[in-house]
C-alpha positions as CSV (number, residue, x, y, z in Angstrom):
1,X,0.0,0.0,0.0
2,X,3.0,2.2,0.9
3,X,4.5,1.6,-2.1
4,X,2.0,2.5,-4.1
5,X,1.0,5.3,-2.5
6,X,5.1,6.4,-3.4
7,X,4.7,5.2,-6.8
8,X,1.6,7.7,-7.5
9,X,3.1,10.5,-5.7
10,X,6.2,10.5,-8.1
11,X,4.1,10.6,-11.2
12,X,2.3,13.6,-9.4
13,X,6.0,15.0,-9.3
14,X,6.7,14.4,-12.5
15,X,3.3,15.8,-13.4
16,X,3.9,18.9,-11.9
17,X,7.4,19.4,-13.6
18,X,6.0,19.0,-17.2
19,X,3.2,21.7,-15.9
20,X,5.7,23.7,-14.8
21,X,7.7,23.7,-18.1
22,X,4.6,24.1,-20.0
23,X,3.7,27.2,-18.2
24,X,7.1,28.5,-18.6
25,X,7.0,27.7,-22.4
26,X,3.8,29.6,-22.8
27,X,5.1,32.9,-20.6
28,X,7.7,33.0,-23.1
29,X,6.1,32.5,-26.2
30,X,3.4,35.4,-24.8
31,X,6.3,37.8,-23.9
32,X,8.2,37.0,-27.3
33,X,4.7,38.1,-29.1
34,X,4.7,41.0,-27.2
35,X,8.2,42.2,-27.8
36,X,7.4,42.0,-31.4
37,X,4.5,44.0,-30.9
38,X,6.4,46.5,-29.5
39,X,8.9,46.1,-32.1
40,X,6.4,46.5,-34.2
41,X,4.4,49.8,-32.5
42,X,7.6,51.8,-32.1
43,X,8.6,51.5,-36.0
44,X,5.9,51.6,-37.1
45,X,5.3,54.0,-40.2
46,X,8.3,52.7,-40.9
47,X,11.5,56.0,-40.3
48,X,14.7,55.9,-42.0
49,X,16.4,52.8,-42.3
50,X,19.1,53.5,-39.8
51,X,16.6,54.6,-37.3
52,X,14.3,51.8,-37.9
53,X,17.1,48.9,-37.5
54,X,18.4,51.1,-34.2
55,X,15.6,51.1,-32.1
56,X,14.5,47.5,-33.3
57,X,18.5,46.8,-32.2
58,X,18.3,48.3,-28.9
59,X,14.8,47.0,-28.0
60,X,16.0,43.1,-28.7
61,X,18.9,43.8,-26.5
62,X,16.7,45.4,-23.6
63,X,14.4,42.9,-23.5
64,X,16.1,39.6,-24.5
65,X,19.2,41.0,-22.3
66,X,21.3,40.4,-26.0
67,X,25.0,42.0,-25.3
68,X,25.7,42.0,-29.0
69,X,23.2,43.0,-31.7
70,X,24.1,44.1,-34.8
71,X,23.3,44.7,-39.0
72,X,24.8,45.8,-42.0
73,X,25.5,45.0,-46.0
74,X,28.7,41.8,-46.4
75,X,30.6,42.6,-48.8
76,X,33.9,40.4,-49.7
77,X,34.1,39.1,-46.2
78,X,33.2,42.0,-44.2
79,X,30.7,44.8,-42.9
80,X,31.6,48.4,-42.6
81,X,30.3,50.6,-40.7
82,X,27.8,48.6,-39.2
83,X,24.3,49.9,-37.3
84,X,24.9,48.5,-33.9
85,X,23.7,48.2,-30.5
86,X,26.0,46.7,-27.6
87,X,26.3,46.7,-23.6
88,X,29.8,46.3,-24.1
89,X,31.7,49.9,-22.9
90,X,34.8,49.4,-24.5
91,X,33.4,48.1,-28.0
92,X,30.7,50.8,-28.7
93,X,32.2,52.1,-32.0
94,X,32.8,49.1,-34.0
95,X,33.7,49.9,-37.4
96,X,34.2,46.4,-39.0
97,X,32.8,42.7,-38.6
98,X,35.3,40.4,-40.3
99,X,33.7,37.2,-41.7
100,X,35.8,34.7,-42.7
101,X,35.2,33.3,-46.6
102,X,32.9,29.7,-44.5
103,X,30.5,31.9,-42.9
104,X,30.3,34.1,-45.7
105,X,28.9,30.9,-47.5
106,X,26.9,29.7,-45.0
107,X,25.2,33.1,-45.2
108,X,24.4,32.3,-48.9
109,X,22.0,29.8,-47.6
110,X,20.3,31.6,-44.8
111,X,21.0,31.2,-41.2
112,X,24.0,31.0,-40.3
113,X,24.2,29.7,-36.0
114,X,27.6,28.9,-34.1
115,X,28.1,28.1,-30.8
116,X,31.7,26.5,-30.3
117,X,35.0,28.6,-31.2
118,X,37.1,26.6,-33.6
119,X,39.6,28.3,-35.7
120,X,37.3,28.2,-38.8
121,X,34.4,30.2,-37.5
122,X,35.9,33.2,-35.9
123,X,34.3,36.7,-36.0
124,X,36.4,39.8,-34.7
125,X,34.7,43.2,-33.9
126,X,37.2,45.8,-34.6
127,X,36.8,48.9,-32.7
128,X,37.8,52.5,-32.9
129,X,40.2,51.7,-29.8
130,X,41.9,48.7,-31.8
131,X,40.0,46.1,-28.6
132,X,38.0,43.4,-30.3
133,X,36.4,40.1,-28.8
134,X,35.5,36.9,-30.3
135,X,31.9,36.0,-28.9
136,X,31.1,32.5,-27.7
137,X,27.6,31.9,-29.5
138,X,26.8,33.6,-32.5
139,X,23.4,34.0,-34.8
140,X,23.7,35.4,-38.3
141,X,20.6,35.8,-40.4
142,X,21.2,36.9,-44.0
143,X,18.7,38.5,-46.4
144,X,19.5,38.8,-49.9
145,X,18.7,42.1,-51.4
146,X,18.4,43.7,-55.1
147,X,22.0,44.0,-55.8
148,X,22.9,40.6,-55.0
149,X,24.4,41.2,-51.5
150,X,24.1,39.9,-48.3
151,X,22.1,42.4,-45.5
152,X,23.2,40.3,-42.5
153,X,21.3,40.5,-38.5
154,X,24.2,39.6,-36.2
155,X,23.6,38.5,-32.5
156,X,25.8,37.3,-29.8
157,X,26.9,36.6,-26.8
158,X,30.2,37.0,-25.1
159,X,29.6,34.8,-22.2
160,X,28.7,31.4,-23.4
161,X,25.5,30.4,-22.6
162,X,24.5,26.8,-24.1
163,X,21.6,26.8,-26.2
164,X,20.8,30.7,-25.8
165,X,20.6,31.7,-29.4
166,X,19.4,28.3,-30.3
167,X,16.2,28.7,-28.1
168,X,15.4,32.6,-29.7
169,X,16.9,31.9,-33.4
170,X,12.8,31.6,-34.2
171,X,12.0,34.7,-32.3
172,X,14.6,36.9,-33.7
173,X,13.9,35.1,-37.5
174,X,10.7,36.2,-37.3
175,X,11.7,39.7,-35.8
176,X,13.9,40.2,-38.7
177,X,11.4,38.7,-41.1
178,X,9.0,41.7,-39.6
179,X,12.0,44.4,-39.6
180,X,12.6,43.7,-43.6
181,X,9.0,44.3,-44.3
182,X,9.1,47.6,-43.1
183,X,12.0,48.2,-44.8
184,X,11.0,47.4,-48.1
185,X,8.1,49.4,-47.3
186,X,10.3,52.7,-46.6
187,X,12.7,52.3,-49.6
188,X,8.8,51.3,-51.9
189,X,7.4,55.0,-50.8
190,X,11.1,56.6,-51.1
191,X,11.1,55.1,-54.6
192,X,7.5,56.5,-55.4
193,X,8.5,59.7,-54.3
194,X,11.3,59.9,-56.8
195,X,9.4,58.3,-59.8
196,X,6.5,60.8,-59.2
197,X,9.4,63.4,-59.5
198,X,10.7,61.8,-62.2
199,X,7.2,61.8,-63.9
200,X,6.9,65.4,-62.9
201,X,9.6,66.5,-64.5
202,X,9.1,64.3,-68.1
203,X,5.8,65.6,-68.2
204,X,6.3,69.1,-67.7
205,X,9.6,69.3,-70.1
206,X,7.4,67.6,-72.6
207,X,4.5,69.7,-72.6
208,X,7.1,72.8,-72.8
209,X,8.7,71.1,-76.2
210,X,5.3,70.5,-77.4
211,X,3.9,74.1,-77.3
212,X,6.6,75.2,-79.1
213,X,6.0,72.8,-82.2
214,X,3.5,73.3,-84.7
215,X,-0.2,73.1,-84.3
216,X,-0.5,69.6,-85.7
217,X,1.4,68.1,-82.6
218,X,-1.1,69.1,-80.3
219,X,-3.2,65.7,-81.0
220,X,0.0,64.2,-79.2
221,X,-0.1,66.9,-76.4
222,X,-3.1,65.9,-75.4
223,X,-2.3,62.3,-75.5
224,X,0.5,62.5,-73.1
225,X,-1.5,64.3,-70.5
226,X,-4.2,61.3,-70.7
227,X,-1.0,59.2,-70.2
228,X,-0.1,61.7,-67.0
229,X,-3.6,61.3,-65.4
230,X,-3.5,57.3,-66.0
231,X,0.0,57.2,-64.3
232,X,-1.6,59.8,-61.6
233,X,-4.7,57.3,-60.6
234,X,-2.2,54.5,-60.8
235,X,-0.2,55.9,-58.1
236,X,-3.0,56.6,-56.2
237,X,-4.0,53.1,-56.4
238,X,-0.7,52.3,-55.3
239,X,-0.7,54.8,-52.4
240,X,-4.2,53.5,-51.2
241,X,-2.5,49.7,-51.8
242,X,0.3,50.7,-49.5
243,X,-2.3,52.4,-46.7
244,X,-4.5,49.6,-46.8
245,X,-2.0,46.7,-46.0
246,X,-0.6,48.8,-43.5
247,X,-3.6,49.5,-41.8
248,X,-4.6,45.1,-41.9
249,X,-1.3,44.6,-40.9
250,X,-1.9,46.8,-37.6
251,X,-4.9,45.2,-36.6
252,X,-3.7,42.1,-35.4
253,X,-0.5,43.4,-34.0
254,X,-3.1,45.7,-32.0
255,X,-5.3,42.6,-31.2
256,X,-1.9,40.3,-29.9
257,X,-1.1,43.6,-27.7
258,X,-4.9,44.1,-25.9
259,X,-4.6,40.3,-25.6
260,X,-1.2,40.0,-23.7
261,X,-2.2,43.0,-21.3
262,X,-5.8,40.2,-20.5
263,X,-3.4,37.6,-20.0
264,X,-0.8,39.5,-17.6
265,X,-4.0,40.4,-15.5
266,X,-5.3,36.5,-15.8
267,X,-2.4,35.2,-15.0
268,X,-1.7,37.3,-11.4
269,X,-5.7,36.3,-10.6
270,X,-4.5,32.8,-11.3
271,X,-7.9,32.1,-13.7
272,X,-7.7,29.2,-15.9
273,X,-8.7,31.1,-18.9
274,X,-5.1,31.8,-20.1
275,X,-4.8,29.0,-22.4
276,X,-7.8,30.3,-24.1
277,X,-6.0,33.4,-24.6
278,X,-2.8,31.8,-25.7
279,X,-5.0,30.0,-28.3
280,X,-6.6,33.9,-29.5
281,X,-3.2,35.0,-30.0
282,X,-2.3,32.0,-32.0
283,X,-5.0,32.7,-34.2
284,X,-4.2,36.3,-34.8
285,X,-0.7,35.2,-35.7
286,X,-2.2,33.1,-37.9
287,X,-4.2,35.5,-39.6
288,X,-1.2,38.0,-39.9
289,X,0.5,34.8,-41.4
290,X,-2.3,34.6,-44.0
291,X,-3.1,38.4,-44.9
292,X,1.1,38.2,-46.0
293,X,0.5,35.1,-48.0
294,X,-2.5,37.0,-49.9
295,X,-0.5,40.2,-50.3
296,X,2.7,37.6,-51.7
297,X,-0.1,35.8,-53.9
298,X,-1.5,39.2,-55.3
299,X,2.2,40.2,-56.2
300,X,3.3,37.3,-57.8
301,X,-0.1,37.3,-59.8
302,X,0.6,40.5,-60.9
303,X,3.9,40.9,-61.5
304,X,5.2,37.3,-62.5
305,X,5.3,36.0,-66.4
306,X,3.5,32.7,-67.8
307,X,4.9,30.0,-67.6
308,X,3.2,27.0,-69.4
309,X,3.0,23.4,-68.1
310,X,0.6,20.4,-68.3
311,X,-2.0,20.7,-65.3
312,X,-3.0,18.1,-63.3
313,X,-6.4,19.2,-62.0
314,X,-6.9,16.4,-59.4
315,X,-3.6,17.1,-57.7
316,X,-3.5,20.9,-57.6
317,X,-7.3,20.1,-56.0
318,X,-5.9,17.8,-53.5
319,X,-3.2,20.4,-52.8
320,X,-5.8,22.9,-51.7
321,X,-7.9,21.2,-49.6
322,X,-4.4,19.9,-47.7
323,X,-3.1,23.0,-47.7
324,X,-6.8,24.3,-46.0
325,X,-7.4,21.9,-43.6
326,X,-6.2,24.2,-40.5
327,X,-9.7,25.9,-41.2
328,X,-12.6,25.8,-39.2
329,X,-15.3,23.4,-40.1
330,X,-12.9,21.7,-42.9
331,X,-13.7,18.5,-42.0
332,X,-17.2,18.6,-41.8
333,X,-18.1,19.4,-45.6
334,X,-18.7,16.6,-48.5
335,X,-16.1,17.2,-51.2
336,X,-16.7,15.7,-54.9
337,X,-14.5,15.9,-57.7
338,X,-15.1,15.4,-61.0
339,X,-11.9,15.9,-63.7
340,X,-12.5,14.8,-66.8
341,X,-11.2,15.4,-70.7
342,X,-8.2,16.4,-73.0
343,X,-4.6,17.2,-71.3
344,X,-4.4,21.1,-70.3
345,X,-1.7,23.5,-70.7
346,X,-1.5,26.4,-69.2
347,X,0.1,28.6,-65.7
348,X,0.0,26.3,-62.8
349,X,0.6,29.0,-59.9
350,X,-2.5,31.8,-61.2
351,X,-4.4,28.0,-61.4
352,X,-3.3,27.0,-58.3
353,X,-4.1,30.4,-56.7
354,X,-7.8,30.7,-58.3
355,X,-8.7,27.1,-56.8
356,X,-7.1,27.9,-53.2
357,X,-9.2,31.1,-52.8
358,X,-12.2,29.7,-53.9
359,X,-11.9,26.9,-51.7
360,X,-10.7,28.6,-49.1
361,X,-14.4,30.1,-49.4
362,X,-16.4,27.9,-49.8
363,X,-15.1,26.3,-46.6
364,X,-15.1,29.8,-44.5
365,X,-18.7,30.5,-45.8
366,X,-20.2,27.1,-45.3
367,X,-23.9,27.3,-43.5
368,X,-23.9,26.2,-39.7
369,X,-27.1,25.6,-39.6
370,X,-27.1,22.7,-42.1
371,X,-25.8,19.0,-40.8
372,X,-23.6,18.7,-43.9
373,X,-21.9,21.0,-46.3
374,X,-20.4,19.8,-49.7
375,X,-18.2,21.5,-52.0
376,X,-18.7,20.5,-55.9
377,X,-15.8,20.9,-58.3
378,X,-16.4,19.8,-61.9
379,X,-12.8,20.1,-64.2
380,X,-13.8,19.5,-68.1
381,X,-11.0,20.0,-70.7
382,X,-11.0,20.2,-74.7
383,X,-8.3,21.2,-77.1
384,X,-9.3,24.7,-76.8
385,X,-10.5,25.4,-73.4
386,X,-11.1,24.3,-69.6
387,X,-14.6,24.7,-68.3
388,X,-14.6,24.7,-64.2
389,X,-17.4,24.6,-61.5
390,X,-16.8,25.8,-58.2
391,X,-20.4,24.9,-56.3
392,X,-20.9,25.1,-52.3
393,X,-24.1,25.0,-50.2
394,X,-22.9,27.5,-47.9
395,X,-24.8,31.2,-46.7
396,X,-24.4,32.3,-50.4
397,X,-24.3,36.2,-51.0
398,X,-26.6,38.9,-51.1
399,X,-27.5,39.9,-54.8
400,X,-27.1,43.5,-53.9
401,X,-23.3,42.8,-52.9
402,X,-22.5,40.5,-56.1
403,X,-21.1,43.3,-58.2
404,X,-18.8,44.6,-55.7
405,X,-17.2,41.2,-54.2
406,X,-13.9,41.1,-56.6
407,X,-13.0,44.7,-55.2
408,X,-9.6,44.7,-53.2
409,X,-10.1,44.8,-49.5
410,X,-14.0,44.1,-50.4
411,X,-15.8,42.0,-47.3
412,X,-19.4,41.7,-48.1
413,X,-20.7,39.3,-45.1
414,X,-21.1,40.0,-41.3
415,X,-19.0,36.4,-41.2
416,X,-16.2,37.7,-42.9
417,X,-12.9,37.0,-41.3
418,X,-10.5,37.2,-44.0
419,X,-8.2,39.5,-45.6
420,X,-10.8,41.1,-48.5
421,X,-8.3,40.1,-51.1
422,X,-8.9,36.5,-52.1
423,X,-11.5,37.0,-54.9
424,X,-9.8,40.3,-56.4
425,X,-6.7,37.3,-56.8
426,X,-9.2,34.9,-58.2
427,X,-10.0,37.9,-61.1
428,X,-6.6,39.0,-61.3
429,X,-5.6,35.4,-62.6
430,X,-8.4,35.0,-64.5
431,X,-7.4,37.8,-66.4
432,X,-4.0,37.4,-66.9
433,X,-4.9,34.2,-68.2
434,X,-7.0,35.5,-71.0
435,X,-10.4,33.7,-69.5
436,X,-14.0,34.2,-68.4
437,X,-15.6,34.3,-64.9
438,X,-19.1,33.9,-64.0
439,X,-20.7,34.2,-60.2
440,X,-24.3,33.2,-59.5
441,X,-25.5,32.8,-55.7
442,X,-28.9,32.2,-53.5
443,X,-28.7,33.7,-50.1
444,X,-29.4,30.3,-47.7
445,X,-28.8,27.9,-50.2
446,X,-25.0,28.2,-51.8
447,X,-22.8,29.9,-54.4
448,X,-21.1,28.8,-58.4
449,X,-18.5,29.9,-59.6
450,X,-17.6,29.2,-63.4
451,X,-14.4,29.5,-64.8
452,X,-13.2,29.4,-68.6
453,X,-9.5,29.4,-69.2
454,X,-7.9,28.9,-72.6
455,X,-5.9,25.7,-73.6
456,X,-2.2,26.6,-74.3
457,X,-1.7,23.0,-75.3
458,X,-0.8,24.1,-79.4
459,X,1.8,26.4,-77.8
460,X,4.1,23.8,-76.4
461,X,3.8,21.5,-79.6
């Protein structure tokens, strides 16, 4: 009886110790996303570079109590002048980070983590006072940029401290990940700016060289300053782009913040509600994870040429529903799938993108009040074309908000949870692809989509 008594209250021990790690896992994880929300906050509209990389610098140190943190541009083994923040006295003016020519090409490939000293992965931080010191644990993470070199994050530690940087290399990936974003969006306005000047300045030399001529080149005066208000309304576009995925990228960051503050307060009253929480602020992550995918998807839509392959209908299909299965309610529909005809040939990632995002609807918009759901995809291919069927028995949509539901940032339905930007990529691709789209829906009872796309097939003969 004794014995066993023993034997049960070690496994309450051991119990408690794998709580007790689990609750220290989750205080970290909950202070990491609020670090980066304050990352996020205090550069956010993004400054100059410099400024932006110096208080995201000094922030990581304060918080993560980092001794070393540091960024700048390798170039042939080294980094000048870089932007750095240390709690080091004697090595607060570095000037140059040597790298010897293994890093280097261990940078070439991403991350970049040491944590022994061996004569082969040396760094030395030359300072203005000729002191330098070789850290114990290192973390470089590299970014390629435009020009073909290597912007490098640099963090490390001079007291060795096993596994320290191994533990935060996800944290301080995704920081940088968050700090490049911002970035690119500082040097995208700074490079708008000068193109409107640029623009400016054609125009206005133009139209001065124009008066001058002869009245039969004023037909072609007039026809440039149509061209200036086209480029005008597309910058606009492009400024109202910019303000909207700020402004969606804001909201969860804001969301993860009010969150934490509940959780801090939970926590003290000792209420079991924290995991709940924890769960919320996964899910906003998640979202933020998925409102970048869209904005990725939308840009490499627009922007990317065709390139033409064979499809295979069934497995792109298969794809989507895999890649979808973290959704709510996935599991609960009917699917049916019906491919059928000639071989296709045509752009497999605008194919793969219009059958996610439809998907992806038909699964968000699906009707809880009905026992079962089904999603109906019918794939029929000739030598000229591809006639798809998207059919769900979900809420359908208002016929009132039909005409407006393939504008960017457009969300039509009270159960709207997603970014606004999944249909206007589901026309975008259509288009690009030279085909037809078609939308007919019953409030209550479901929505159809119908797709035409050409067969490129001749093309590759």
């Amino acid at each position: 009886m004794v014995g066993q008594m023993q034997h049960q209250l070690e496994e309450l021990k051991q119990q408690l110790k794998n709580l007790t790690r689990e609750r220290q896992r989750l205080t970290e994880r909950s202070e990491e996303i609020y670090i980066l929300s304050r990352i996020g906050q205090a550069t956010d509209p993004p400054a100059a570079p410099e400024a932006v990389v110096k208080t995201t610098l000094k922030m990581l140190s304060d918080f993560k109590g980092l001794p070393f943190c540091a960024y700048g541009v390798e170039d042939r083994n080294k980094i000048e002048n870089p932007v750095i923040h240390v709690n080091y006295a004697d090595t607060s003016h570095i000037r140059t980070i040597y790298l010897n020519a293994s890093i280097t090409e261990e940078l070439q490939k991403g991350i970049c983590y040491i944590d022994r000293k061996t004569k082969n992965n040396i760094l030395l931080f030359d300072s203005f006072h000729g002191d330098s010191f070789t850290p114990d644990s290192i973390l470089l993470i590299s970014r390629i940029n435009s020009s073909g070199k290597n912007k490098v994050f640099i963090f490390a530690d001079q007291d060795f401290i096993p596994g320290h940087l191994s533990e935060l290399k996800t944290f301080l990936e995704l920081t940088v990940q968050m700090l490049t974003f911002k970035l690119d969006i500082y040097h995208l306005q700074d490079e708008l700016k000068k193109t409107n000047l640029n623009l400016e300045k054609m125009v206005s030399d133009r139209t001065a060289e124009l008066w001058n001529t002869n009245n039969l080149l004023r037909s072609e005066i007039e026809e440039k300053k149509k061209n200036a208000d086209r480029l005008k309304q597309m910058n606009e576009k492009l400024n109202n782009f910019v303000y909207r995925v700020s402004h969606d990228l804001r909201a969860p960051i804001t969301s993860v913040q009010g969150l934490i503050t509940v959780i801090k307060f939970e926590r003290q009253a000792h209420s079991d509600k924290v995991g709940e929480y924890i769960n919320i602020l996964e899910e906003r992550i998640h979202s933020l994870d998925r409102f970048i995918r869209d904005i990725l998807s939308h840009s490499r839509i627009s922007n990317s040429e065709i390139q033409l392959e064979k499809i295979q209908y069934k497995q792109i299909i298969q794809e989507c529903f895999d890649e979808l299965n973290y959704m709510e309610n996935h599991d609960k529909i009917e699917k049916k799938v019906r491919v059928q005809g000639t071989d296709f040939v045509n752009d497999r990632v605008r194919i793969y993108e219009i059958f996610r995002n439809l998907i992806s609807n038909s699964i968000k918009y699906s009707d809880p009040g009905k026992k079962k759901n089904r999603i109906q995809i019918s794939v029929k291919t000739d030598r000229k074309n591809a006639n798809i069927d998207i059919q769900d028995t979900g809420i359908g949509i208002d016929k009132e908000v039909i005409p407006r539901i393939f504008e960017m940032f457009f969300r039509g339905h009270e159960q709207s949870k997603g970014t606004g930007i999944g249909l206007y990529i589901v026309k975008e691709a259509v288009k690009k692809l030279k085909g037809n789209l078609k939308v007919q829906s019953t409030p209550g009872q479901g929505t159809s989509f119908s797709i035409q796309l050409p067969n490129r097939i001749q093309e590759q003969q």
